[in-house]
PDB file of N, CA, C and O in Angstrom, chain B, residues numbered from 101:
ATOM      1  N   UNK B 101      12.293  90.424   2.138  1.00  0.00           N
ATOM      2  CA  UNK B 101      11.049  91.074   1.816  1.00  0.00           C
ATOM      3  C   UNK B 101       9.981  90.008   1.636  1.00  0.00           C
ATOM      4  O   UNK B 101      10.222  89.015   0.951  1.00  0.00           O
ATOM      5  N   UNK B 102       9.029  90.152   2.120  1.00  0.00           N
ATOM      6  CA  UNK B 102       7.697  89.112   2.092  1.00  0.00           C
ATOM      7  C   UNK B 102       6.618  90.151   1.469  1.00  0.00           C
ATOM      8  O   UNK B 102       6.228  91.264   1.823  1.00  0.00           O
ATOM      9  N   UNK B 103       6.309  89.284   0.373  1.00  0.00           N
ATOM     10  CA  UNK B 103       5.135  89.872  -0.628  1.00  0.00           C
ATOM     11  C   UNK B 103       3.801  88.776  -0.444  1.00  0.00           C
ATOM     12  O   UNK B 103       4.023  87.602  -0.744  1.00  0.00           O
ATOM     13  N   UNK B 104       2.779  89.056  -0.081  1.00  0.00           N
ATOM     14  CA  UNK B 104       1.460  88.643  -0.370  1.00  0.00           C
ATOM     15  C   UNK B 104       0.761  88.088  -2.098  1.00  0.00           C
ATOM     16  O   UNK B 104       0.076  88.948  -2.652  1.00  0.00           O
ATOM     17  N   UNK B 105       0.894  87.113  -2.648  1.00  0.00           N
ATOM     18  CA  UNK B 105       0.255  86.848  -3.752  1.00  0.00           C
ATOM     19  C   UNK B 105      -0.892  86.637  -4.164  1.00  0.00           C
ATOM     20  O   UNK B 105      -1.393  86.838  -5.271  1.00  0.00           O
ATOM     21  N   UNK B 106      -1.347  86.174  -3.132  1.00  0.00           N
ATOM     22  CA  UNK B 106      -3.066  85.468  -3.129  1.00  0.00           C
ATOM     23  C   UNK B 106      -3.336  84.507  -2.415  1.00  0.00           C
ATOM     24  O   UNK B 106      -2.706  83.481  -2.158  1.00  0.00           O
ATOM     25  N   UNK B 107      -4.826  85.080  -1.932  1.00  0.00           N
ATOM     26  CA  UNK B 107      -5.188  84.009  -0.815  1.00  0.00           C
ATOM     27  C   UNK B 107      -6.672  83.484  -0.523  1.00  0.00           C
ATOM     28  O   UNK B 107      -7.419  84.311  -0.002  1.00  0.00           O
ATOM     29  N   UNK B 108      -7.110  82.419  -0.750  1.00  0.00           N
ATOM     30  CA  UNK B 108      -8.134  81.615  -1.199  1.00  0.00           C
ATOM     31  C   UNK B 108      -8.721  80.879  -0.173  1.00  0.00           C
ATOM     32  O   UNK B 108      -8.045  80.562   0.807  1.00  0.00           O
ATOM     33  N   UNK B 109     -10.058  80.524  -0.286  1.00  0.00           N
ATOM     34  CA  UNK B 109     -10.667  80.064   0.858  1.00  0.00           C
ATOM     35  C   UNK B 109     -11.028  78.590  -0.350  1.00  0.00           C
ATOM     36  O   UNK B 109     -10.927  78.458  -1.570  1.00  0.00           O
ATOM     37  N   UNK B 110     -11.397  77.844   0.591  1.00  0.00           N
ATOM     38  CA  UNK B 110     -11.330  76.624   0.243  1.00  0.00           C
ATOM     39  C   UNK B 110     -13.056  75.949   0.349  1.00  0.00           C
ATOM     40  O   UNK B 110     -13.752  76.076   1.356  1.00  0.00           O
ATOM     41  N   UNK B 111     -13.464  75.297  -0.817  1.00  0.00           N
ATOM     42  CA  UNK B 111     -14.745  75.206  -0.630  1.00  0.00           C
ATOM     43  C   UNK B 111     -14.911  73.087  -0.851  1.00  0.00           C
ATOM     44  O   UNK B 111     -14.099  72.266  -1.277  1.00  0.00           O
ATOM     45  N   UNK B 112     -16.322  72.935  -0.323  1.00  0.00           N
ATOM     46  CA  UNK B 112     -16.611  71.568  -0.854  1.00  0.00           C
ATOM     47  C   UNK B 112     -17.881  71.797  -1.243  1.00  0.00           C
ATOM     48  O   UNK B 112     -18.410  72.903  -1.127  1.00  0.00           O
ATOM     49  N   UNK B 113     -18.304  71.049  -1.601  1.00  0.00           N
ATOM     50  CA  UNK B 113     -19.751  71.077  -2.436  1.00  0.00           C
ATOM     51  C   UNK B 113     -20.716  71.402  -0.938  1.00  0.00           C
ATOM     52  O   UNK B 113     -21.763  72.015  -1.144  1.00  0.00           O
ATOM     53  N   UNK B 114     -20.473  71.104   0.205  1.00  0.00           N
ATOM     54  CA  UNK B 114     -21.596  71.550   0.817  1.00  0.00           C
ATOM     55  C   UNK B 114     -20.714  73.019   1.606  1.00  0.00           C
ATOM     56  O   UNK B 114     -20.809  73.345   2.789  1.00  0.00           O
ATOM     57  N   UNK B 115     -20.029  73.587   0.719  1.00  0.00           N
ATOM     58  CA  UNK B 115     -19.838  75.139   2.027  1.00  0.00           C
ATOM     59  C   UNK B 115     -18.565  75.133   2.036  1.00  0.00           C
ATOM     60  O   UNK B 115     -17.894  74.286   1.446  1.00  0.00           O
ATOM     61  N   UNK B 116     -17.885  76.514   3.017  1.00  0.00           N
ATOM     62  CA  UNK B 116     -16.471  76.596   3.135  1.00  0.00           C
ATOM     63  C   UNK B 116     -16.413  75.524   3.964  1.00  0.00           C
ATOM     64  O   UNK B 116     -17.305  75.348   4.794  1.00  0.00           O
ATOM     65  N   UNK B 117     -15.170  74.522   3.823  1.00  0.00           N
ATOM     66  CA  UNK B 117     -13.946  73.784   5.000  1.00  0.00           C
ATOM     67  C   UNK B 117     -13.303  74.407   5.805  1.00  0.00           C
ATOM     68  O   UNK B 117     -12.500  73.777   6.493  1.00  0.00           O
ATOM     69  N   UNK B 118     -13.440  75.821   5.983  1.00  0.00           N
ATOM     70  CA  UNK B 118     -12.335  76.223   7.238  1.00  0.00           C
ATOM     71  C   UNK B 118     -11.192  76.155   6.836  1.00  0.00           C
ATOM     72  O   UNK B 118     -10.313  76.618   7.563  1.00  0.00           O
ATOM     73  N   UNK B 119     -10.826  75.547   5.529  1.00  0.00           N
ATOM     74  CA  UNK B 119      -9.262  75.917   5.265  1.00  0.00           C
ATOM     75  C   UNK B 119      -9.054  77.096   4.273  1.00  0.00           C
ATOM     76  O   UNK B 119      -9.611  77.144   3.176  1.00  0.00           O
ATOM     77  N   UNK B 120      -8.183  78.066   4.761  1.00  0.00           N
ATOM     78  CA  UNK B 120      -7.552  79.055   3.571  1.00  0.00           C
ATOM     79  C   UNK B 120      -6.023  78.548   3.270  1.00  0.00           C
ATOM     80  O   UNK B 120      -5.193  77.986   3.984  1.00  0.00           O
ATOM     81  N   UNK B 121      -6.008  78.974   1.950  1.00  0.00           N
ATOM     82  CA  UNK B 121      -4.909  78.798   1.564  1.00  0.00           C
ATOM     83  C   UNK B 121      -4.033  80.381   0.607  1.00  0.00           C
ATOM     84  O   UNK B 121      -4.521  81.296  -0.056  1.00  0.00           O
ATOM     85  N   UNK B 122      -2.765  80.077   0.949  1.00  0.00           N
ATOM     86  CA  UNK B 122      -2.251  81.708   1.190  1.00  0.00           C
ATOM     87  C   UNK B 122      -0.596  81.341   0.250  1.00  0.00           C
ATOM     88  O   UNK B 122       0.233  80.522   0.645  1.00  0.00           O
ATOM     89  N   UNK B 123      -0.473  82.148  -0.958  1.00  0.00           N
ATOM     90  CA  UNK B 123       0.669  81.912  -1.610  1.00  0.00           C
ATOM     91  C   UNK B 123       1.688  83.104  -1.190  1.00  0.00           C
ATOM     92  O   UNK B 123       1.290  84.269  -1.179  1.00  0.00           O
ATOM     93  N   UNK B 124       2.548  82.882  -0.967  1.00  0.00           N
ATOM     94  CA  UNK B 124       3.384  84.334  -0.569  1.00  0.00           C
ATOM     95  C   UNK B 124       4.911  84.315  -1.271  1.00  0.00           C
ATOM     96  O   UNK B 124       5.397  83.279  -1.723  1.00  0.00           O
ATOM     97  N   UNK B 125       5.508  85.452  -1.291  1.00  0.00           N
ATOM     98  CA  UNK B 125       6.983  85.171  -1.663  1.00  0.00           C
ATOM     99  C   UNK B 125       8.143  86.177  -0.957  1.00  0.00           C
ATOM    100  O   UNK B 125       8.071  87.405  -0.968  1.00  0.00           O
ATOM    101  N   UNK B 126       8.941  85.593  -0.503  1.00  0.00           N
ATOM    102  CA  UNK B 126       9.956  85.893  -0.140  1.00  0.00           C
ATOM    103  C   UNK B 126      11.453  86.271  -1.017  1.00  0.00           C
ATOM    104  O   UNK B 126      11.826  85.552  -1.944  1.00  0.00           O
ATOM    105  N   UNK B 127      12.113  87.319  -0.636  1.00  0.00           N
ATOM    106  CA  UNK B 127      12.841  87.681  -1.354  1.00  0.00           C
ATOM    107  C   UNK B 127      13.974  88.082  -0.028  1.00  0.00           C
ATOM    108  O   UNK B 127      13.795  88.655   1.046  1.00  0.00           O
ATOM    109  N   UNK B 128      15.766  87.201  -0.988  1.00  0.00           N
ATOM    110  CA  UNK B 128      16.600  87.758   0.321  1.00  0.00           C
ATOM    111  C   UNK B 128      17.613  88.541  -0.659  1.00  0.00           C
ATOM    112  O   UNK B 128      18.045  88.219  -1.765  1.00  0.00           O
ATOM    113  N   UNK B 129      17.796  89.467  -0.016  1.00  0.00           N
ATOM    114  CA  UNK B 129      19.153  90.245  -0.943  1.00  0.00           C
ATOM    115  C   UNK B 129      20.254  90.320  -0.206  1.00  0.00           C
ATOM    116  O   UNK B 129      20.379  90.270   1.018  1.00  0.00           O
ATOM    117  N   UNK B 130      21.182  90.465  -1.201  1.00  0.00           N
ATOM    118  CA  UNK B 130      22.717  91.197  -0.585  1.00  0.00           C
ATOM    119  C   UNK B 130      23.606  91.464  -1.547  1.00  0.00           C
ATOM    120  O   UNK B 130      23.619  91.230  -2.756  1.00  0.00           O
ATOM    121  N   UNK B 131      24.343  91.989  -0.820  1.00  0.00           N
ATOM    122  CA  UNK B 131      25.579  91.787  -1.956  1.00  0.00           C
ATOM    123  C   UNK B 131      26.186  90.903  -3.143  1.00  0.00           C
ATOM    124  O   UNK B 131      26.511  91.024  -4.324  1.00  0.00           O
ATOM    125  N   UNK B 132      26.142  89.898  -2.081  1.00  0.00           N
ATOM    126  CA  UNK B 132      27.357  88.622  -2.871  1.00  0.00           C
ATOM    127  C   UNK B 132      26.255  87.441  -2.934  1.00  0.00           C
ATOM    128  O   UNK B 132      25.682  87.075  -1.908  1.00  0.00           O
ATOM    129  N   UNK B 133      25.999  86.884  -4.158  1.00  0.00           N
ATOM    130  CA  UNK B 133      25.281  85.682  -4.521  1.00  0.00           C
ATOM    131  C   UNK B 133      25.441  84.800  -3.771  1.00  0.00           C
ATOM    132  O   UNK B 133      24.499  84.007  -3.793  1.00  0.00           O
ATOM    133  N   UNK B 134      26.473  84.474  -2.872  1.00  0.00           N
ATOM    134  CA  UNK B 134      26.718  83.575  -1.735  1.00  0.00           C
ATOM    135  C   UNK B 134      26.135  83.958  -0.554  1.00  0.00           C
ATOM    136  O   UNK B 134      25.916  83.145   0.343  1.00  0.00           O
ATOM    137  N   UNK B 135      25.761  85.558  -0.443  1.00  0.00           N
ATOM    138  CA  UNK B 135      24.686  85.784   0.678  1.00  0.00           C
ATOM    139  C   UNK B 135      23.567  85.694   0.491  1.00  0.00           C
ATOM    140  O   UNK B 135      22.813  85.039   1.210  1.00  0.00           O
ATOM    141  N   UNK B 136      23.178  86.418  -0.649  1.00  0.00           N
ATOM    142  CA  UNK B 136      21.525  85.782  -0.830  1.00  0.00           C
ATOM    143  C   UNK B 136      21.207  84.421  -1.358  1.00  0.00           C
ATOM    144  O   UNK B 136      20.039  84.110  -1.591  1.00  0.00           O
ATOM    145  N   UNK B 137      22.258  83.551  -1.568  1.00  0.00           N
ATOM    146  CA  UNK B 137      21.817  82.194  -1.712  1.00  0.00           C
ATOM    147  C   UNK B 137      21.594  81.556   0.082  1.00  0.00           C
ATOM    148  O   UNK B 137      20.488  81.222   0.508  1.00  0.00           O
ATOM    149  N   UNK B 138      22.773  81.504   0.850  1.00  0.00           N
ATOM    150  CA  UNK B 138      22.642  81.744   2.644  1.00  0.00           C
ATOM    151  C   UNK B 138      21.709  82.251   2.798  1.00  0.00           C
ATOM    152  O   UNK B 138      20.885  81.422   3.183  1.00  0.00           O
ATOM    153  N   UNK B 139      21.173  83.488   2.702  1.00  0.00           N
ATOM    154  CA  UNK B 139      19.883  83.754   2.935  1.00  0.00           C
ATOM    155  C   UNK B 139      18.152  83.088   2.792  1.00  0.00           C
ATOM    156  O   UNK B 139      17.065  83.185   3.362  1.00  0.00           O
ATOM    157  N   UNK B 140      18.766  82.411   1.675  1.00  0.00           N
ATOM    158  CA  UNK B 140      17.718  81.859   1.286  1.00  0.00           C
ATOM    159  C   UNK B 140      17.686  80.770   2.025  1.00  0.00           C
ATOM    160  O   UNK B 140      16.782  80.591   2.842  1.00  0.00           O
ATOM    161  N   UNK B 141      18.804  79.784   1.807  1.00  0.00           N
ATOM    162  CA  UNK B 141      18.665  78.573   2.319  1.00  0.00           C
ATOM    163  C   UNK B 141      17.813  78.771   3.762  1.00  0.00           C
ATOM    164  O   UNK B 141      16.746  78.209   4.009  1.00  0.00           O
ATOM    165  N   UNK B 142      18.688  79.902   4.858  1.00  0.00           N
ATOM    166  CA  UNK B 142      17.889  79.701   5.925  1.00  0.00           C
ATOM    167  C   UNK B 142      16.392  80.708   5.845  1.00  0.00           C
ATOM    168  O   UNK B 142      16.099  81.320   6.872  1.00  0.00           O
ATOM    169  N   UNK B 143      15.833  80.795   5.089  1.00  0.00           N
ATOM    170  CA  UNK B 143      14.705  80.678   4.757  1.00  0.00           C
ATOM    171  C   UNK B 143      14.060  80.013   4.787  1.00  0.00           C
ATOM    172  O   UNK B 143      13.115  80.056   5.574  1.00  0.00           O
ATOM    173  N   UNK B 144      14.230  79.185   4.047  1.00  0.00           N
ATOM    174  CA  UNK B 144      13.611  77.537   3.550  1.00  0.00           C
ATOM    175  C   UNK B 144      13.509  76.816   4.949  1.00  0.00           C
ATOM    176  O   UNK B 144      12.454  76.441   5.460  1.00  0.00           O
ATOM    177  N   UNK B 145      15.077  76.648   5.619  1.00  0.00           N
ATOM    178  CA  UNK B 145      14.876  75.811   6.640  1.00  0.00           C
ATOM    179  C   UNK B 145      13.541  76.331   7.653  1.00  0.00           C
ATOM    180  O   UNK B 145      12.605  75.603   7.984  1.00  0.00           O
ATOM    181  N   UNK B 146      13.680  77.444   7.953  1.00  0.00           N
ATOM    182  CA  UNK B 146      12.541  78.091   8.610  1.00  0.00           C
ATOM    183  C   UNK B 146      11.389  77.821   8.088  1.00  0.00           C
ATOM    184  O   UNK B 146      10.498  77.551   8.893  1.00  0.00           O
ATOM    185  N   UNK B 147      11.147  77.812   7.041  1.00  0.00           N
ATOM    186  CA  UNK B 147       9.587  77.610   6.286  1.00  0.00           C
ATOM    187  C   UNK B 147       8.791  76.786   6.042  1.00  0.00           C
ATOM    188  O   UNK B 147       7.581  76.782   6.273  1.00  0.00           O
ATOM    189  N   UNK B 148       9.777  75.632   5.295  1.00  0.00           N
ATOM    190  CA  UNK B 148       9.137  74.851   4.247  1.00  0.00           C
ATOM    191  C   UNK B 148       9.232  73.425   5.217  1.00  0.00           C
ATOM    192  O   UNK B 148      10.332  73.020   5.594  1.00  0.00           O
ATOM    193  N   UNK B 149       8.308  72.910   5.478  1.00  0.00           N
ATOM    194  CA  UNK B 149       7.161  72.121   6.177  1.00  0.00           C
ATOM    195  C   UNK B 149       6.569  72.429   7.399  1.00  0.00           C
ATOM    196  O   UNK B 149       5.977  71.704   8.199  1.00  0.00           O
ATOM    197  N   UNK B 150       6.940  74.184   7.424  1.00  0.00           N
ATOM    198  CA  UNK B 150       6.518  74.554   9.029  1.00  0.00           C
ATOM    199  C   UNK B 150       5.351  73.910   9.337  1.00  0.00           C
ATOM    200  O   UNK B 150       4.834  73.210   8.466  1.00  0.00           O
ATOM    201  N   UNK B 151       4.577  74.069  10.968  1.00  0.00           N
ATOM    202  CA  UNK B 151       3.523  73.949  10.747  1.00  0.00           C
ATOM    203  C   UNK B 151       2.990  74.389  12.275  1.00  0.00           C
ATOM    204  O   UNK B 151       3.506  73.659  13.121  1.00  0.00           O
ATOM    205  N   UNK B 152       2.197  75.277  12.779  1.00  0.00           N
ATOM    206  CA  UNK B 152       2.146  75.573  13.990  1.00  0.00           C
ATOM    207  C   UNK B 152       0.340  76.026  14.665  1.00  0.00           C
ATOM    208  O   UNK B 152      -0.777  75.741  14.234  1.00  0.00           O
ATOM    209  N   UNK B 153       0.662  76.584  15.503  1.00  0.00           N
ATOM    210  CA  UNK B 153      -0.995  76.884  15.915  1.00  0.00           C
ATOM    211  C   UNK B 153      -0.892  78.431  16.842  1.00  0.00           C
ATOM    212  O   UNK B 153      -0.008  78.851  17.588  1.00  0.00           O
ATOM    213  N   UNK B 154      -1.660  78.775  16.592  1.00  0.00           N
ATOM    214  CA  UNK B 154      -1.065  80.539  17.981  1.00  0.00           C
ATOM    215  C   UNK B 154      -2.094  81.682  17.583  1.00  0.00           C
ATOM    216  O   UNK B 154      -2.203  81.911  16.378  1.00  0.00           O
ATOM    217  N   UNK B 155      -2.714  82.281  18.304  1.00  0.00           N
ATOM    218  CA  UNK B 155      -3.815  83.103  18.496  1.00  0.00           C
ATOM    219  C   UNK B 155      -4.961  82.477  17.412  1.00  0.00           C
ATOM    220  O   UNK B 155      -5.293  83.132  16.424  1.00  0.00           O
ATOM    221  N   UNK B 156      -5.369  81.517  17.621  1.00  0.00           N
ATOM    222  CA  UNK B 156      -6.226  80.817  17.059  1.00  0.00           C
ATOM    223  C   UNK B 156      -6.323  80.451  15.649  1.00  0.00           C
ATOM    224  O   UNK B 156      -7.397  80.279  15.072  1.00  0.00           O
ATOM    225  N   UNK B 157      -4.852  80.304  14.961  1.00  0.00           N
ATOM    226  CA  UNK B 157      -4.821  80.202  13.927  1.00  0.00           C
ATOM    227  C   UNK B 157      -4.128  79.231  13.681  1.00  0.00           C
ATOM    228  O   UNK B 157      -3.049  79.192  14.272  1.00  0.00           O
ATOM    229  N   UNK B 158      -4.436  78.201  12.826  1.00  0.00           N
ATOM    230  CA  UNK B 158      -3.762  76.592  12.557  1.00  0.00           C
ATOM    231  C   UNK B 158      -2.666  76.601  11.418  1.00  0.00           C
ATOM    232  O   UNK B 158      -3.247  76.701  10.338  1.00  0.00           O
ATOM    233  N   UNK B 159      -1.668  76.552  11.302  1.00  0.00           N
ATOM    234  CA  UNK B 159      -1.074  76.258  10.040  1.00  0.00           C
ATOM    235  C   UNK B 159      -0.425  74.937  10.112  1.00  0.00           C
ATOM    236  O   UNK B 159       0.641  74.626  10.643  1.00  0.00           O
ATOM    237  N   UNK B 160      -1.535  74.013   9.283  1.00  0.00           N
ATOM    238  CA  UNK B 160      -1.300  73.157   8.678  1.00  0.00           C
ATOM    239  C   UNK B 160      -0.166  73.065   8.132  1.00  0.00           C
ATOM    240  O   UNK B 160       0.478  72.077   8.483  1.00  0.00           O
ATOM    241  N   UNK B 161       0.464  73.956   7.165  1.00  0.00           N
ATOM    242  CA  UNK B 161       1.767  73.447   6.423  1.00  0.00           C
ATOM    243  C   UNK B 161       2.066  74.614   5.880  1.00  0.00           C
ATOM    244  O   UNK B 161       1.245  75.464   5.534  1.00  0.00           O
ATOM    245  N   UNK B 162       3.546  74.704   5.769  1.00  0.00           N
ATOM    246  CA  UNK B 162       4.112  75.687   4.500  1.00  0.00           C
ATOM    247  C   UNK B 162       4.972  75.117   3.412  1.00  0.00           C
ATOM    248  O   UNK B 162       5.917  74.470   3.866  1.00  0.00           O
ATOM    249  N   UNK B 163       4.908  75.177   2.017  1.00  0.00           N
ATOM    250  CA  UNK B 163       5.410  74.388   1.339  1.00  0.00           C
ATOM    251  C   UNK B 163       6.246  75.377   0.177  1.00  0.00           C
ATOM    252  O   UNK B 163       5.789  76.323  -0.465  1.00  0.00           O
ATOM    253  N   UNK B 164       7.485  74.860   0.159  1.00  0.00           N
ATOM    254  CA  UNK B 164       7.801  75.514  -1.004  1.00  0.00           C
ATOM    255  C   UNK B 164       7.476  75.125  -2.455  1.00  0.00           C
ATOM    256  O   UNK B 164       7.622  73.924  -2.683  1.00  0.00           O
ATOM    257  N   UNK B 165       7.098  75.830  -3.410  1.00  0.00           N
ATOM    258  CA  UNK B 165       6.562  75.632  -4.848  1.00  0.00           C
ATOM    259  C   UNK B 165       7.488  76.042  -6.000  1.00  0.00           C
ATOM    260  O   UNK B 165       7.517  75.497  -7.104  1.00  0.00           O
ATOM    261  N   UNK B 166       8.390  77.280  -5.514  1.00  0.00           N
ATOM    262  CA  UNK B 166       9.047  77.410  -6.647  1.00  0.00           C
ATOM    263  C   UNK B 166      10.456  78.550  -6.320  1.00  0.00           C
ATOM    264  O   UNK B 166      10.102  79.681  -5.990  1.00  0.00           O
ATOM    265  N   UNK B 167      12.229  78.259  -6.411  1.00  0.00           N
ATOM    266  CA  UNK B 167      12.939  78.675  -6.091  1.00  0.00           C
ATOM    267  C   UNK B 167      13.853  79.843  -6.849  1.00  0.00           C
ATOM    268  O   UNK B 167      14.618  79.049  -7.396  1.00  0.00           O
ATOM    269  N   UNK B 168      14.127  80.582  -7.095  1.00  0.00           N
ATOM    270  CA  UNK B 168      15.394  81.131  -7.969  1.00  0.00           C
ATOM    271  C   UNK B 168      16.016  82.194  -7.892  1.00  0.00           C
ATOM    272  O   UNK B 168      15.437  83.047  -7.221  1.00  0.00           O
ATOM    273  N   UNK B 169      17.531  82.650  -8.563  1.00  0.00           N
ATOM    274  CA  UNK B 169      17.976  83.498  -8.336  1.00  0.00           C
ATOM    275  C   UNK B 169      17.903  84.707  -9.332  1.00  0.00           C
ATOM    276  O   UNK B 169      17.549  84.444 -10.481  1.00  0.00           O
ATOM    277  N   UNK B 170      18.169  85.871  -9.043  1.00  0.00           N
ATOM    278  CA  UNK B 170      18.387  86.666  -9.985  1.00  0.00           C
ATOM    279  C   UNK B 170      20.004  87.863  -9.850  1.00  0.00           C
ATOM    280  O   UNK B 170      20.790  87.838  -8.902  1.00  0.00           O
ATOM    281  N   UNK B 171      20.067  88.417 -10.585  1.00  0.00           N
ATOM    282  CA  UNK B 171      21.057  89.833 -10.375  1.00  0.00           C
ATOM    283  C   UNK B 171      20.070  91.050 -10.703  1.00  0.00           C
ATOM    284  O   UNK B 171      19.276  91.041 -11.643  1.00  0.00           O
ATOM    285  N   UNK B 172      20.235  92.094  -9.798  1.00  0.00           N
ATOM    286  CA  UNK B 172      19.049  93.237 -10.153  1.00  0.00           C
ATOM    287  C   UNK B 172      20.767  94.304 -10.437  1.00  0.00           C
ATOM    288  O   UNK B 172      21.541  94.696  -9.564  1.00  0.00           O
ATOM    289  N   UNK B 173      20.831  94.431 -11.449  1.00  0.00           N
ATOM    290  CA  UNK B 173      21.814  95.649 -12.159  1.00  0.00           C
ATOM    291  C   UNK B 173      21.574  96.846 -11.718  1.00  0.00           C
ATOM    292  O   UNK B 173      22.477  97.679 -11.796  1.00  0.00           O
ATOM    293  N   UNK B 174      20.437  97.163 -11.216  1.00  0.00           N
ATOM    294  CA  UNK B 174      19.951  98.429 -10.986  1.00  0.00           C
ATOM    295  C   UNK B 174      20.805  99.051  -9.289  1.00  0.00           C
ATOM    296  O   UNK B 174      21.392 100.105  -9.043  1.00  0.00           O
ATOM    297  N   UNK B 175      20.484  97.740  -8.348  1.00  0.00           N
ATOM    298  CA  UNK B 175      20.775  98.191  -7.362  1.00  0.00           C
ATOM    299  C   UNK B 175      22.016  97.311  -7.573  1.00  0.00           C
ATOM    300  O   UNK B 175      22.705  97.398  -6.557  1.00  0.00           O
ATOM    301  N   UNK B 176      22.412  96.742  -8.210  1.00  0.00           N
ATOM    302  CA  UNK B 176      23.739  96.185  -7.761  1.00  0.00           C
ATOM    303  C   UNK B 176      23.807  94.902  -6.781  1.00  0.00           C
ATOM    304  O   UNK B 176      24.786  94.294  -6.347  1.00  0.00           O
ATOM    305  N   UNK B 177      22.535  94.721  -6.600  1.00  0.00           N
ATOM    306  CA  UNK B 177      22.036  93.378  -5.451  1.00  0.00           C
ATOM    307  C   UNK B 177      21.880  91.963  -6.003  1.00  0.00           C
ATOM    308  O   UNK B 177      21.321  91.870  -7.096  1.00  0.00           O
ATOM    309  N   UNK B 178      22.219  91.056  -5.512  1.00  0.00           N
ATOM    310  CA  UNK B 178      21.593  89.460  -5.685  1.00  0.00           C
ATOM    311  C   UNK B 178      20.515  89.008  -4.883  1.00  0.00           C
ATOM    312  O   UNK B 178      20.610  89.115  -3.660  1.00  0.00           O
ATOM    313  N   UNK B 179      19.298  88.419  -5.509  1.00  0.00           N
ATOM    314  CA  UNK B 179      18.285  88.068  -4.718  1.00  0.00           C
ATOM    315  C   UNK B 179      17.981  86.772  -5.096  1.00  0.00           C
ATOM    316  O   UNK B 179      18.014  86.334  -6.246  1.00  0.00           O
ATOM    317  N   UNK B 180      17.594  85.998  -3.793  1.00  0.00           N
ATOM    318  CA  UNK B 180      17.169  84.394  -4.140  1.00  0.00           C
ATOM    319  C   UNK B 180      15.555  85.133  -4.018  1.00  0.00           C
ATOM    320  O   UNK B 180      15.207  86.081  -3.315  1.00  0.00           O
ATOM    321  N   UNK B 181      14.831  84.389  -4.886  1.00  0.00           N
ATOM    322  CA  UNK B 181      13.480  84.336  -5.096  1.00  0.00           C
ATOM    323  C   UNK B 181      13.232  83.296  -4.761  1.00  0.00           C
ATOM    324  O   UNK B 181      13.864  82.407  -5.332  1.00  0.00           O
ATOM    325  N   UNK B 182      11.990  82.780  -3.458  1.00  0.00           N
ATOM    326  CA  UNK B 182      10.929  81.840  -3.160  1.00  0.00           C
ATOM    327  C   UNK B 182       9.546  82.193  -3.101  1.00  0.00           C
ATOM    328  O   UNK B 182       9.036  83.296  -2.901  1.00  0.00           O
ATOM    329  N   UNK B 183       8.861  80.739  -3.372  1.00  0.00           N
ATOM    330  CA  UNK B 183       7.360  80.926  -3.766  1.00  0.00           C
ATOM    331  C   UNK B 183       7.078  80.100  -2.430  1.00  0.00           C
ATOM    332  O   UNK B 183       7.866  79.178  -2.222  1.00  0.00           O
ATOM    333  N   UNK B 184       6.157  80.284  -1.584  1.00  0.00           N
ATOM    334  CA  UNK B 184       5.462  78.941  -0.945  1.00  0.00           C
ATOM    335  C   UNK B 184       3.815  79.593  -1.174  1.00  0.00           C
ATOM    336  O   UNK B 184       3.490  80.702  -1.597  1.00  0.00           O
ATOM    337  N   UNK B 185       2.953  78.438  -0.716  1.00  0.00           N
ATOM    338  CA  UNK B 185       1.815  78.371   0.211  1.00  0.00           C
ATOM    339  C   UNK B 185       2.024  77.326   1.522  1.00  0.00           C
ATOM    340  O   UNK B 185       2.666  76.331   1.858  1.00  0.00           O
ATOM    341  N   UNK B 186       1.198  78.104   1.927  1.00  0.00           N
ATOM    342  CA  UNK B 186       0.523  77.817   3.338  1.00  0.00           C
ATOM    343  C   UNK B 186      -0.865  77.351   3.564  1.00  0.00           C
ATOM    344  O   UNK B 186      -1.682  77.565   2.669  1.00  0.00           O
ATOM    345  N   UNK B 187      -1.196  76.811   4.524  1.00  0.00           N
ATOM    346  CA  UNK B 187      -2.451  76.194   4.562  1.00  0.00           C
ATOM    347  C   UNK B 187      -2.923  76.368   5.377  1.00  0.00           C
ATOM    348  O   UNK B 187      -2.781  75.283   5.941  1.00  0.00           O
ATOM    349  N   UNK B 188      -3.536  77.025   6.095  1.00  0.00           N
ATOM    350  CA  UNK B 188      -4.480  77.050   7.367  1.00  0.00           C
ATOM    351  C   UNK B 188      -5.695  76.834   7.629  1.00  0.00           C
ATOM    352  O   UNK B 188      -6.481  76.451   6.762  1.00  0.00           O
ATOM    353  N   UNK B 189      -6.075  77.075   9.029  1.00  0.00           N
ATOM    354  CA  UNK B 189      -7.582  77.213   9.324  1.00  0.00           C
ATOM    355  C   UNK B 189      -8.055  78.115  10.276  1.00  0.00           C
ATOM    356  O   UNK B 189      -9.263  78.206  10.493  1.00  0.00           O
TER     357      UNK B 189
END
């Protein structure tokens, strides 16, 4: 699951820079804490220093900021929790 957190435009004293910056979080579930930890990991590998360019949009970087797991009792699920931003233009 990919959740939207907030996303910020970037200023200098004379005007916007053209860079936004975009915090998001990802969430992997499953069953067994050994899948949503797997899950996560290849998450990360996918993510965290991506950096690409495509329908006119630059991403500078994706960085991870903050990792963890939980147990949700409710559904009976394990989820790795990640934080990144991203950086574009």
């Amino acid at each position: 699951m990919f959740t939207e957190v907030s996303a910020e435009e970037d200023y200098a004293l004379d005007g916007p820079t053209g860079v936004r910056t975009l915090r998001f979080q990802v969430d992997s579930w499953a069953a067994k804490r050994e899948e949503a930890t797997a899950l996560g990991l290849a998450v990360r590998a996918a993510l965290s220093g991506h950096s690409s360019a495509a329908a006119g949009l630059a991403v500078q970087g994706v960085f991870l900021l903050a990792e963890r797991w939980e147990f949700e009792a409710e559904t009976g699920l394990y989820r790795t929790i990640q934080d990144y931003e991203s950086w574009s233009s």
